[in-house]
C-alpha positions in Angstrom: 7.2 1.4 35.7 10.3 0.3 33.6 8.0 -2.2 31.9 5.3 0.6 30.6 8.2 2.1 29.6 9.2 -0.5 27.6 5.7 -1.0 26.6 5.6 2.6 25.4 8.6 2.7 23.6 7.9 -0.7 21.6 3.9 0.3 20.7 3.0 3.8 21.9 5.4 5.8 20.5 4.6 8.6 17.6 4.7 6.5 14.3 3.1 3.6 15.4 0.4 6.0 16.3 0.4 7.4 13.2 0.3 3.7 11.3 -2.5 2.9 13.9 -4.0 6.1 12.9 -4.3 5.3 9.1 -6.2 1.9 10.2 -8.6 4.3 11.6 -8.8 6.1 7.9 -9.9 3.1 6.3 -14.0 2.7 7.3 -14.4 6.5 6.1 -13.1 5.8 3.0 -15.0 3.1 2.6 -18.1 5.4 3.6 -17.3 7.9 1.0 -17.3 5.6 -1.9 -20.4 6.7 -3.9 -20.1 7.0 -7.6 -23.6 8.8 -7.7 -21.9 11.9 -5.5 -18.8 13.7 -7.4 -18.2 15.4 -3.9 -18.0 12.0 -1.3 -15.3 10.8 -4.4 -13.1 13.5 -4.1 -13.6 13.3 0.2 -12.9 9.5 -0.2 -9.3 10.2 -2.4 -8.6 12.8 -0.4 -8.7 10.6 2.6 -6.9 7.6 1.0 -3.8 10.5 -0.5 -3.6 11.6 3.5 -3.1 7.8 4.6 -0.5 6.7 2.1 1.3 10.2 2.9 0.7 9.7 6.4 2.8 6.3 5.6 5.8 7.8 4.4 6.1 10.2 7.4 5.2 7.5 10.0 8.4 5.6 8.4 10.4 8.6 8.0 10.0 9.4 11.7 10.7 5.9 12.8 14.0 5.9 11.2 14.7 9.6 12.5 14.1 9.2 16.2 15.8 5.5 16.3 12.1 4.2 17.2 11.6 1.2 14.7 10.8 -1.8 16.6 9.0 -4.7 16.1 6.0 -3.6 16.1 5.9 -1.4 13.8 7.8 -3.9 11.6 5.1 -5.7 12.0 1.8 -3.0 12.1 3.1 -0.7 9.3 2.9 -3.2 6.4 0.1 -5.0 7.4 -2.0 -1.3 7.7 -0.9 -0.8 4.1 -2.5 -4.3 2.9 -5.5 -4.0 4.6 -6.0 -0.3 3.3 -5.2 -1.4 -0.5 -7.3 -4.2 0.1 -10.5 -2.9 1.4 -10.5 -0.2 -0.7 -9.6 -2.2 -4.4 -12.8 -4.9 -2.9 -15.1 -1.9 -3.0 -14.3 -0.2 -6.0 -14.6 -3.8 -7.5 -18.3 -3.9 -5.9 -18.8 -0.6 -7.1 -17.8 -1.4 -11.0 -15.1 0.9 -10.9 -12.2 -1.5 -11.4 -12.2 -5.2 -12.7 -12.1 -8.0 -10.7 -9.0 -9.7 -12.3 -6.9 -6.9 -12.1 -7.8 -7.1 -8.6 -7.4 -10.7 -8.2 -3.8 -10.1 -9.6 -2.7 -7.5 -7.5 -4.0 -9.4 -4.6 -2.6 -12.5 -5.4 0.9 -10.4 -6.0 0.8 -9.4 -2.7 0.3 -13.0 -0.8 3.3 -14.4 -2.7 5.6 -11.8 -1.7 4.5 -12.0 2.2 4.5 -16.0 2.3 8.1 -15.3 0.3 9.2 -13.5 2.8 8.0 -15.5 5.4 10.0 -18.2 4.2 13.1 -16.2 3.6 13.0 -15.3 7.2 12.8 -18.7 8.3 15.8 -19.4 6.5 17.5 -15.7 8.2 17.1 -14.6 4.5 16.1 -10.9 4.4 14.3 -9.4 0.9 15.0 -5.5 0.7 12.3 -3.5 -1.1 13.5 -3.2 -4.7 13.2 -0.6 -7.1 10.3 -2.1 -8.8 8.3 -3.2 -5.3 8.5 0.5 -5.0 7.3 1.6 -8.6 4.6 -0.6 -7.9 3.2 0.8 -5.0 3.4 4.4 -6.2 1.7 3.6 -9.3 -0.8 1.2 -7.4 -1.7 4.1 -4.4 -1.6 7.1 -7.0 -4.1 4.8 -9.3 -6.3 4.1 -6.4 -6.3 7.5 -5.5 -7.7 8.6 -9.0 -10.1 5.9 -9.7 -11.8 7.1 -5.9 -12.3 10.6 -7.5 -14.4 8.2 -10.4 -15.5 11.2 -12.7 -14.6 13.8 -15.1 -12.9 16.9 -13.6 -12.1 19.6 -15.6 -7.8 20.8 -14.2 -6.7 24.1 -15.4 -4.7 24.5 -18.1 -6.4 21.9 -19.4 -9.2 22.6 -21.9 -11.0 19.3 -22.0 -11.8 17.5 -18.3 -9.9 14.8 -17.7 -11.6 11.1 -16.9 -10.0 9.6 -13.6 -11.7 6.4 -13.4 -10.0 6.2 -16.6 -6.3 7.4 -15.9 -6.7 5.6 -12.6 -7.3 1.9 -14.2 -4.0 2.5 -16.6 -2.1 3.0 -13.3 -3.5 0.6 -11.8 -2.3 -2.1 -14.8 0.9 -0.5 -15.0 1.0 -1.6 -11.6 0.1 -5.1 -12.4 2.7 -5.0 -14.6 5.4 -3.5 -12.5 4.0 -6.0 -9.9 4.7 -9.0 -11.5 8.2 -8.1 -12.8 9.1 -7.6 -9.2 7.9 -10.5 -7.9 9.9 -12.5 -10.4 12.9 -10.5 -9.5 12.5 -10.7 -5.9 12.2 -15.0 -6.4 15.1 -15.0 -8.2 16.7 -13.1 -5.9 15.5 -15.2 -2.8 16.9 -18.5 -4.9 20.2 -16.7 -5.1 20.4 -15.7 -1.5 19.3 -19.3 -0.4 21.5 -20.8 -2.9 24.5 -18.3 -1.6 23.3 -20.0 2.0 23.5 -23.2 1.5 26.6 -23.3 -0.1 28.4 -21.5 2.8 
């Protein structure tokens, strides 16, 4: 009994279910994308905005109810990679963003993990920095719009705005942002291990 308890404190407790839950949002997403069907876009964002919300409050409630463990250390990034992931492949298949940019962001994201995989070898830990976290807003809210793919016409607005269009400039600001914070989080990781070693 005290080990299910243990069990359900460490994985089945409310925001590991909830990061679970947003692996589960992935495949319809991934369904939805149909540039030939304005209404499946605006289903597929829709889905994809409720996942990267649902990650905020699955954090939020971690930190609230002293329930982060190592699970959801572990789960709650890696549900965010895959979902960016799968989702930037398919709108690459589906010509609505560039391979490169892709490539870019990708690549981004495999250097800061193996980075941080070698800072914690060393008991080095890498806080989220301001620009790791401009990145990913401008990254998810550029995804979001280039899944909506077609003109939409918002009021106040007289002419209808292109989304697959605003969506790829977030999406390179983010590549921007990206690579700025990955120098800055090197140089920081060569500071800290140079602090280290010298203790």
């Amino acid at each position: 009994m005290k080990r299910y308890e243990g069990f359900r404190r460490e994985i089945l407790n409310l925001p590991n279910m909830i990061t679970i839950g947003r692996v589960f949002l992935i495949p319809p997403v991934l369904m939805l994308i149909d540039k030939t069907d304005p209404w499946r876009c605006v289903m597929a964002s829709l889905l994809f905005t409720v996942a990267s919300l649902l990650d905020l409050i699955d954090g939020w409630l971690a930190r609230r109810s002293g329930l982060v463990t190592v699970f959801g250390k572990f789960v709650d990034p890696l549900a965010d990679k895959i979902m960016v992931a799968a989702v930037l492949v398919y709108l690459v298949m589906d010509d609505r963003a560039p391979a490169w940019l892709v490539v870019l962001l990708l690549t981004r994201e495999f250097y800061i993990n193996g980075l941080r995989s070698l800072a914690s070898s060393e008991n080095i830990i890498i806080a989220a920095s301001a620009g790791g976290k401009a990145k990913t807003a401008f990254q998810l809210t550029g995804i979001s719009f280039l899944l909506m793919h077609y003109r939409y016409r918002l009021p106040g607005i007289e002419e209808a705005l292109d989304f697959n269009r605003v969506g790829l400039v977030l999406l390179g600001l983010s590549v921007f942002v990206s690579i700025i914070s990955a120098v800055d989080y090197t140089f920081g990781f060569r500071e800290a291990l140079a602090q280290k070693n010298a203790e």
